[in-house]
C-alpha positions in Angstrom: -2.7 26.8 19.9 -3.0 29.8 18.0 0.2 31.5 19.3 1.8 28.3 18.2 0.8 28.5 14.7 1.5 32.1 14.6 5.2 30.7 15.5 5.5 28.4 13.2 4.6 30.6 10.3 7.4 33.4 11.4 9.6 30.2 11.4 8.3 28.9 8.0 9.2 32.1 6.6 13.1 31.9 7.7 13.5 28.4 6.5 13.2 26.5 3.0 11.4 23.6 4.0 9.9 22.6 7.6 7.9 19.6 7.9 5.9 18.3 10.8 5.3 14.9 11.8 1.9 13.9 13.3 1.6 12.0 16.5 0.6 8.1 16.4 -2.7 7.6 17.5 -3.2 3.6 16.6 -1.4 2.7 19.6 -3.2 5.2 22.1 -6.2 3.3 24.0 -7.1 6.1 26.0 -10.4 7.5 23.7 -10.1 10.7 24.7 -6.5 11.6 24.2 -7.0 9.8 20.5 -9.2 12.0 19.7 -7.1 15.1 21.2 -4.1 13.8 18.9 -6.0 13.1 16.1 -8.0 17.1 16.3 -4.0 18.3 16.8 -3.0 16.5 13.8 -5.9 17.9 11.8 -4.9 21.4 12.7 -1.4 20.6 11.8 -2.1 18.8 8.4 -4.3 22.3 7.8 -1.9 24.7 8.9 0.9 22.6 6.4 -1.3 23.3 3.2 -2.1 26.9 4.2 1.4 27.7 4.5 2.4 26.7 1.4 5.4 24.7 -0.5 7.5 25.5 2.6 6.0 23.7 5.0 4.8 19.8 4.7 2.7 17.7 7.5 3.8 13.8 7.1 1.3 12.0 8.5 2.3 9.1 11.0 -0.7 7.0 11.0 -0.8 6.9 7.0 2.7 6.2 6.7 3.5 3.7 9.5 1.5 0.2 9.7 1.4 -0.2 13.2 -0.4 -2.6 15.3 -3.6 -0.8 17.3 -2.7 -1.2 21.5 0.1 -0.5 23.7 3.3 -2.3 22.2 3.9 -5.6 23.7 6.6 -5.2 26.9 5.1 -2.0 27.1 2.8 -2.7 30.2 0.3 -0.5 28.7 2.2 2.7 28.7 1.4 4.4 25.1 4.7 6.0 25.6 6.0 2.7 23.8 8.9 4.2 21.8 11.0 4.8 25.2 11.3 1.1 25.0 12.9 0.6 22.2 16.2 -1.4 22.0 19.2 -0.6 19.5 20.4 -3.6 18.3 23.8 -4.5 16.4 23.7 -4.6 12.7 26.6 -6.5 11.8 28.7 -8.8 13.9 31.9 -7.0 14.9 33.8 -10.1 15.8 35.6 -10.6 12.7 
């Protein structure tokens, strides 16, 4: 993890603004990986305000009311975005 933050703050140096998104940890129901996510969003939150203006963690959980649980259709795989459907927003009839 370290030689990943040491990354990132070469990159936040070359850029004006980076910002990081953290991982959604409502819909996880495996405990243990929560908590992983939740530690790694932690770091990431801390390594955002250490770096300064340029860099900026949004945090997903916070920001997104979702549901606790695997989405529904999801068969329990926390991988739920990969079943998302795009959907029309206009009919193109006429």
């Amino acid at each position: 993890m370290q030689e990943y933050l040491e990354m990132l703050t070469e990159l936040a140096q070359k850029v004006e603004r980076i910002f990081f998104v953290g991982l959604p940890t409502r819909r996880v129901v495996n405990d243990e990986w929560r908590s992983a996510y939740r530690a790694r969003n932690a770091a990431m939150a801390a390594w955002a305000a250490a770096a300064g203006p340029r860099a900026e963690f949004l945090d997903f959980d916070g920001l997104a009311h979702t549901p606790a649980g695997p989405a529904a259709g999801a068969d329990g795989n926390w991988h739920f975005q990969c079943f998302l459907q795009v959907l029309p927003l206009c009919n193109s009839s006429g």
